[in-house]
N, C-alpha and C positions, 0 to 999 in steps of 0.2 A: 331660609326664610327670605321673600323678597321684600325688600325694603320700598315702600310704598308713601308717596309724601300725600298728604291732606290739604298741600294748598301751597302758594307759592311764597318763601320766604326768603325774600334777595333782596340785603342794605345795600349792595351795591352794582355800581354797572359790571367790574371784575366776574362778581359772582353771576348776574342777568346773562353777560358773555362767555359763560365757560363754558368747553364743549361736552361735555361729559358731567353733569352737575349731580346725578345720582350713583350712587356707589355700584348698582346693579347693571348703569351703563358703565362703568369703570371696569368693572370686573367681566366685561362681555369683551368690552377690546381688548382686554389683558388675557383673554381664555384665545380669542382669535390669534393675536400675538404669538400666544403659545403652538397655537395649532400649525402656525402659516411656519414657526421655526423648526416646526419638529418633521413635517409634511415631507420635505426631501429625503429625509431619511428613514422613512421606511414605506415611501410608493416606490412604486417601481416605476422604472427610465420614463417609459411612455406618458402615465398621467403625471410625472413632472412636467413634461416636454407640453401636458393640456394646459399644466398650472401658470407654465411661462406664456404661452397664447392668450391667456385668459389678461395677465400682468398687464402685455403690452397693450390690449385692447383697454383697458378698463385705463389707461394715459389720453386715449384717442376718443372714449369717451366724455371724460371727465372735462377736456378739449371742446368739444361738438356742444356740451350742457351746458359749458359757460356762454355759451352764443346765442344759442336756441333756448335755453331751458331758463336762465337767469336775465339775458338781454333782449328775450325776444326778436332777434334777429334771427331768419331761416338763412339753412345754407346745405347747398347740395355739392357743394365742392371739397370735402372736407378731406378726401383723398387724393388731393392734387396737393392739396397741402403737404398733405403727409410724402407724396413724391418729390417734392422740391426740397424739405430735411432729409429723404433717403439720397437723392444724386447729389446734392452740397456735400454731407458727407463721406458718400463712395470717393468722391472725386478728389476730396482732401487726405482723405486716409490713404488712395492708391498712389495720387502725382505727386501728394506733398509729405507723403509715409505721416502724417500728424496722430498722433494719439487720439482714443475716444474720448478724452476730455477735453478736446478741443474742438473735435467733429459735432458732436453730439450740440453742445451749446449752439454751433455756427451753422448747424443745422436747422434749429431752430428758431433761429433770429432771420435768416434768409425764408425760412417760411412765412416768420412774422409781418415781413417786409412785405411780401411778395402780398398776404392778407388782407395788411393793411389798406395795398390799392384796391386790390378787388373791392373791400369795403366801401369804398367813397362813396358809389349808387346807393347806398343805405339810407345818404341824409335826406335823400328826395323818393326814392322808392320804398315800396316796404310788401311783408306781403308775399305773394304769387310772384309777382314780379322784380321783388332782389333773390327768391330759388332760382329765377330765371338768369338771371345775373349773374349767381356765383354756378349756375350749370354749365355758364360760356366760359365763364376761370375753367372748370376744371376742363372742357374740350380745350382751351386753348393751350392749358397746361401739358394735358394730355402730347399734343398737338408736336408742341415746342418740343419735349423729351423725346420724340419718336423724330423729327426730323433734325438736330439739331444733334450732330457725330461729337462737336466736341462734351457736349452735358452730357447725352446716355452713353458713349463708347462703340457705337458702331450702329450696324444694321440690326443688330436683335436688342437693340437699349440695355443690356446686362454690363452690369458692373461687376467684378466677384472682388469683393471685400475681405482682407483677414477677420476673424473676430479680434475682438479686444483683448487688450494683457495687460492686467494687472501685477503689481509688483514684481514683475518679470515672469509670471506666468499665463499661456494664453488660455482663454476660459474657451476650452471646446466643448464640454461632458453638460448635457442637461442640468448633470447636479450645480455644476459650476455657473452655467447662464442661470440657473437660478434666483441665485443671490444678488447677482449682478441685476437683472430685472426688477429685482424686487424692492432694490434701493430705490431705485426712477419711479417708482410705481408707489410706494410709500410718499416719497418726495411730492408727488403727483397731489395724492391724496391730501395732504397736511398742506401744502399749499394753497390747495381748492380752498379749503375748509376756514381759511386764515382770508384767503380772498374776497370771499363771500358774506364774512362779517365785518368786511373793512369799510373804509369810506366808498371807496372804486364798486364794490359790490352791492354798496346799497343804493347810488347812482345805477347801477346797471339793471337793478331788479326795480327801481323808480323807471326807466324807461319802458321799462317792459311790461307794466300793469299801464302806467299812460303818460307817452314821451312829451303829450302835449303839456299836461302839469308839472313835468320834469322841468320842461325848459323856464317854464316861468316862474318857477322857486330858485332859479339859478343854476341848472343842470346844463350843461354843456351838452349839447345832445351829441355833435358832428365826433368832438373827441372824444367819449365815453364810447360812442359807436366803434369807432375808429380802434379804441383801445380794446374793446369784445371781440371783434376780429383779429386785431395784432395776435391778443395773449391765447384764444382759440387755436391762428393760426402757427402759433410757438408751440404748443402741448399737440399737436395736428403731426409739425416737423422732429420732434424728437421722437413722437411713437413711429416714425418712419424710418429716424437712424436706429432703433432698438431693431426693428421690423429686417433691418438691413443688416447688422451685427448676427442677430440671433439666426438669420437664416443663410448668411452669409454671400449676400446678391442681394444688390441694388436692379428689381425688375420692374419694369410701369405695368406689367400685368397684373402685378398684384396690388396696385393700385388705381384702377379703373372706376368707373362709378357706380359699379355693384358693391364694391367697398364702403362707399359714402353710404349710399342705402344700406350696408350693414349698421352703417354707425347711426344711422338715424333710429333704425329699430335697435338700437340701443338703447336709447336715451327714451323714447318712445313706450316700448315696453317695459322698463324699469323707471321711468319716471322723471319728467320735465322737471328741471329746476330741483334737483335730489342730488347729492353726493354716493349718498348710499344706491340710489337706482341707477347712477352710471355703474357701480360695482355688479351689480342685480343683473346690469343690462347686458354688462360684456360678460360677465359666466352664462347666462342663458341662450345668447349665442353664436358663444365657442363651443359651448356643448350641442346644441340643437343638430348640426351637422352631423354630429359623433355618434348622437342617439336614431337619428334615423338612418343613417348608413348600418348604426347594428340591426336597427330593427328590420332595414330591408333584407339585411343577409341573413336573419332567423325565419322573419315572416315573409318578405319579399314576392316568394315562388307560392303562397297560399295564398296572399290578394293580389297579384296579377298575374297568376299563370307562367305560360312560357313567357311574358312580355323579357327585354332586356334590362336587367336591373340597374347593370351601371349606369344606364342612360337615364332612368327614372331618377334616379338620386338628387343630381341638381335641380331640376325640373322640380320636385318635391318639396325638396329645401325650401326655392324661390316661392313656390305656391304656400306654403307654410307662413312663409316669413311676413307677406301680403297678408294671407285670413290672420297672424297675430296681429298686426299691427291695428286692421280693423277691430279687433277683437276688443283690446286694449282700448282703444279710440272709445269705442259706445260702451261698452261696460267699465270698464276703471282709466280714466284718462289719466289717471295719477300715477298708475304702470304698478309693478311690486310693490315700491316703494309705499304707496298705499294701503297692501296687502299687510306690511311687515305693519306699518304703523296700528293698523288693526287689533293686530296679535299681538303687538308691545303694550297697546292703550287695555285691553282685556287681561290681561296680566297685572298690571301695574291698579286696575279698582277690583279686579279678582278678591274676596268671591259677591261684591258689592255691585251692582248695575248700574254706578251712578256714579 
């Protein structure tokens, strides 16, 4: 039976702020919990190995939506970030042998920094024109790691990283990066979620509906800005040392600004200013890829003939990923997150229309 409330009864702020305040959203992240602990143990290697892609993306989301989604700040550099946490920590884990718990943090605080400045054009640009802004972060970034021997490690920018080891054992096995993942990505989460009901978070979502009203009730615009960027660009550089651990190479390939545009139809499709649509946003395209590569090597050879399939794939993707983002845009600009809420609110006055 679901438990269905008739009206809002909250004596206090405690109870007004809890995150979970109905028993049937209790018992939904206690079923998830269950699902997410039991999952490694009885998928096979492969879709662990999707579950760990899914992990680290839905850090780099969660990242991108506190910027754009909460502080209304655009940013198209969000993968430059994340390559500034991937080489800080290649580079301390190889020359200074430092553990992941060291990297990991110092990776993201060198992002943060690095964020921070890009951020400064914020207090007078906005708009078209700080995308423009953080487009030249990420070329410059880009830029820097590619010519710059002692940061990337040579002529191919590769770094090859051990993984991590925990209690004296190194996590090589899917099952293993698992868990490992799924801390950072938890962690990720319940931070957001804390964030975003804090003082800092409701400043940030004050600027974002209108910075002009902000500043005049006492909103600090230049620093709140400044801080959306930092802690963006912190959650940007850890999902780059996870990205660099799990795959075990620090590469700028894989952080180029097809990246950033992934991350943007993240947040995009699953929903500005959502915690839950950053999650929505990075499963739908981790898998996206997955699903049309199968579908081309079932259907492929029936809709386009001889054509070459491997060639069509990315080409596909990319054209895909464009018509969603439109899609989303004029039909639900709320992304998923929208969808779900639909289907929660229909549930929850079921079988009542009212």
């Amino acid at each position: 039976m679901f438990h269905r409330e008739s009206g809002y009864y909250k004596t206090s702020y405690a109870a007004d702020m809890a995150l979970y305040p109905l028993p049937i959203a209790r018992w939904t992240v206690a079923a998830v919990a269950l699902a997410t602990c039991i999952a490694p143990f009885v998928l096979h290697e492969y879709y662990v190995s999707i579950l760990n892609l899914i992990m680290v993306a839905t850090v780099g989301a969660l990242g991108l939506n506190i910027l754009v989604g909460y502080t209304g700040q655009i940013s198209i550099g969000h993968a430059a970030f994340m390559s500034v946490g991937a080489y800080t920590a290649a580079n301390l884990a190889v020359r200074l042998d430092l553990p992941f718990w060291v990297t990991l943090p110092a990776g993201g605080l060198m992002a943060a920094a690095i964020g921070a400045i890009v951020g400064i054009p914020s207090l007078r640009i906005k708009g078209l024109y700080l995308a423009i802004a953080t487009l030249a972060g990420q070329l410059i970034i880009e830029w820097t790691i590619n010519h710059v021997p002692w940061i990337s490690g040579g002529a191919q920018a590769s770094i090859e990283v051990p993984r991590p080891t925990l209690f004296g054992t190194q996590l090589k096995t899917q099952f293993q990066l698992y868990w490992f993942l799924l801390f950072f990505a938890v962690l990720a989460i319940v931070g957001t979620l804390n964030l975003v009901r804090s003082r800092i978070g409701r400043a940030f979502i004050a600027i974002r509906d209108q910075d002009i009203a902000a500043e005049i009730i006492g909103i600090n615009i230049f620093r709140y800005k400044l801080l959306a960027f930092a802690i963006s660009s912190f959650y940007a550089g850890v999902t780059g040392v996870l990205y660099t651990y799990y795959l075990g190479i620090a590469n700028y390939e894989q952080f180029q600004i097809v990246t950033s545009i992934d991350y943007l139809a993240m947040i995009i499709i699953g929903g500005l200013g959502s915690i839950l649509g950053s999650i929505f946003g990075a499963i739908f395209v981790t898998l996206l890829p997955i699903v049309i590569r199968l579908g081309m090597e079932n259907w492929g050879s029936f809709l386009f003939g001889d054509a070459d399939i491997r060639n069509l794939i990315p080409n596909l993707r990319l054209i895909l990923f464009g018509g969603l983002i439109i899609l989303f845009l004029v039909l639900e600009p709320e992304g998923l997150n929208r969808l779900w809420r639909n289907i929660r609110s229909y549930f929850r006055v079921w079988p009542f229309s009212y």
